[in-house]
C-alpha positions, 0 to 999 in steps of 0.5 A: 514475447513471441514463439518462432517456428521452431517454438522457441521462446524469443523475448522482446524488449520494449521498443526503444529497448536498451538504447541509453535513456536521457534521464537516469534514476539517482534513486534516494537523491536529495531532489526529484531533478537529481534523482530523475523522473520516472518514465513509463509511458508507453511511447517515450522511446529512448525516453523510456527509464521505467518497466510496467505502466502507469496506473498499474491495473488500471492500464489494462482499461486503458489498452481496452479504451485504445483498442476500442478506440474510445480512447487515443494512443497518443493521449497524455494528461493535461497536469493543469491545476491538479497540483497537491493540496498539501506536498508532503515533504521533502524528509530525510528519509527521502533521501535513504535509498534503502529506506523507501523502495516501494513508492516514488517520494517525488510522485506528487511534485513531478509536475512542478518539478519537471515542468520545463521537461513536460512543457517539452514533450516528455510524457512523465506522469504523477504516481501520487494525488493529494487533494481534500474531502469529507467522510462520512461514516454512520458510525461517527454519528453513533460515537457522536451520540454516544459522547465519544465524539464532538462536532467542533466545526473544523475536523467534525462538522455539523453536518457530521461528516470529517474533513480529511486530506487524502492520498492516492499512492500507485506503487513504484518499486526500485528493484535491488531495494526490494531484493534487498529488503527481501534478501534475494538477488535482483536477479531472482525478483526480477525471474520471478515478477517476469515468470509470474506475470506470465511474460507479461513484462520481458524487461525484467529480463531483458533489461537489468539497466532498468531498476524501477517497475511500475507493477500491476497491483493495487496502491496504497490510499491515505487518509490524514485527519487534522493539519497534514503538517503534523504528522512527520512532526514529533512535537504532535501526537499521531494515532495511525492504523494501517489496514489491509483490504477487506472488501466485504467488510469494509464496504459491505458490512461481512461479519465474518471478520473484525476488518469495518469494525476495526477501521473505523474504530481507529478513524474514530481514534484517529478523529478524536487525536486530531481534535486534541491537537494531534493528527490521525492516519488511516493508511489503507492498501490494497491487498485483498484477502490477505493478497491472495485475492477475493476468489482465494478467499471465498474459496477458503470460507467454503473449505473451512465451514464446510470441514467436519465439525464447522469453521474452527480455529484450530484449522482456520489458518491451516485452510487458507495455506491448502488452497492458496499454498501461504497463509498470507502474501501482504509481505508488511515489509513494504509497509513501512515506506509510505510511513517514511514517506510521511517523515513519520518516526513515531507512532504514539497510539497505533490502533492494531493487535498485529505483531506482524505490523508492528515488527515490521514497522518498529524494525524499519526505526518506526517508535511505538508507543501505545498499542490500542485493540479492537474493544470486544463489543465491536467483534462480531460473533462470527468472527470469534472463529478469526480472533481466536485463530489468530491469538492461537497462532501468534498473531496478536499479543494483548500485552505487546509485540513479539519476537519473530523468534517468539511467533516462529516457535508458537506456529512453526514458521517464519511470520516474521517475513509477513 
């Protein structure tokens, strides 16, 4: 986007801009080469089918890599024996084009799949990594010693780390699926993604040929315990958790929240599924903060103990909207694909209290079967304030889900939405 002398705004497609791509997108077809690779590198020209960048974020790093010069423009990967541990798929879901919009099915084959295509100068690159590792969890070692978990050799070692197989999801959003599954018109998402980003990407306006956007957020990781193969298969257990981002829990031990303490408490469950035959699922997204980001959320726990009368949960959503002006941007009705990217139609033992989640994935055809909370001697004592904040409002129903109606009548707004 460039400014004239006039100070008109002038928008500037990418180069290649408008010119008809060699490789249209089939979106929901039965196979990658049908549905067509994903191109969004920077220098494919015509080639070019994709808006945003590979990477997401990440490509900012890569611009200051270039602009440094520590880095070549004109460096592409060598996919030389990075290929899956395990490919995951294809499943019918696949080939629903309304029911994955937020992540490419085929971003863990491209290599296979358009071999002959790279081997020829296309730069297409995979949007998602499959490889193996072991955890390693000081709490594993407390539920070892407390009898609720065994090391059998295979999924528990004896050195007490868990083997996993793990996934790494950048998101790739096909854009009139989003707008549907947001009821909004494509054109609307795309004023606003455009509008939002500052002008960062003026395809969304320029281009409407252009149906999918590489964003420059945060992805999805996976963790699998047990055989892979299991977890689409209905004729195995699966205990899964879909955790949101919280950095300062997580990873740090923050006890102003029940997030680490929850996490792994479903890795343990997820563990123990998968050491009676079943699988474990840990989906794990990047959305810091309730997606309002780390700064909002610093901010908001200075606004709430700093009220009269100290942190309360009567406020404790209340603060969160009157600094970041909504109470929470996660959006669950994204969450859903990566499940159905895994072929999974039933959840059996779903480790979360949220009826956000929860709505979401059973209206997205997911099953539920038992819902399994956090057990109170894993709560920290300061974050009773969360738990009963979020009781207060709706956002956990200890007996089973709710309505969105039901949540829409107890906090005065649509939660169903989350």
């Amino acid at each position: 986007m460039t400014s004239n002398r006039s100070g008109h705004i002038r928008l500037n497609s990418h180069p290649g801009g408008g010119a008809a791509t060699r490789f249209p997108v089939d979106w929901g077809a039965a196979t990658a080469r049908e549905r067509g690779p994903v191109v969004a590198s920077a220098r494919a020209g015509s080639d070019r089918n994709a808006m945003g960048a590979h990477g997401g974020a990440y490509s900012l790093y890569r611009a200051l890599a270039i602009s440094s010069g520590a880095m070549s423009a004109g460096a592409r990967p060598d996919l030389t024996d990075t290929f899956p541990t395990h490919a995951f798929g294809p499943f019918e879901q696949w080939r629903d084009p309304a029911r994955i919009v937020s992540l490419d099915p085929w971003g863990h084959l491209v290599a296979e799949a358009f071999a002959d295509e790279i081997r020829d100068g296309l730069d297409v690159r995979p949007t998602i990594a499959v490889t193996k590792a072991r955890l390693s969890l000081p709490e594993i070692g407390q539920a070892i010693d407390a009898g609720r978990l065994s090391v059998d050799g295979t999924v528990v070692h004896e050195t007490r780390d868990v083997a996993v197989t793990k996934a790494a999801i950048d998101p790739v959003w096909w854009l009139p699926g989003i707008a549907e599954r947001f009821g909004v018109t494509e054109t609307a998402l795309r004023r606003a993604l455009f509008e939002e980003t500052g002008g960062m990407y003026a395809d969304l306006v320029t281009r409407p040929d252009l149906k999918v956007f590489l964003p420059p957020i945060g992805g999805i990781t996976l963790y699998v315990f047990g055989d892979p193969a299991k977890i689409g298969d209905p004729a195995h257990r699966l205990t899964c958790r879909v955790h949101d981002e919280c950095n300062g829990s997580d990873v740090f031990g923050s006890d102003i929240c029940t997030c680490r303490p929850y996490l792994t408490h479903g890795i343990e469950e997820c563990v123990r599924q998968a050491q009676e035959g079943g699988a474990g699922l840990i989906v794990y997204n990047r959305k810091e903060g309730r997606a309002l980001g780390e700064v909002t959320k610093f901010l908001v726990y200075n606004a709430r103990k700093r009220q009269p009368g100290g942190d309360q949960a009567a406020t404790y959503f209340e603060r969160t909207e009157c600094v970041a002006g909504v109470q929470d941007a996660r959006f669950q009705q994204l969450m859903p694909d990566v499940l159905h990217w895994l072929g999974v139609r039933r959840i059996d033992r779903f480790v979360s209290m949220s009826n956000m989640k929860h709505d979401a994935l059973t209206g997205a055809g997911i099953e539920i079967g038992e819902r399994v909370p956090i057990p109170d001697d894993l709560i920290p004592d300061d974050a009773s304030v969360e738990m009963e904040a979020k009781k207060a409002a709706g956002y956990f129903a200890p007996e089973g889900a709710r309505s969105a109606e039901e949540l829409t009548q107890v906090v005065g707004r649509d939660l169903g939405k989350f």
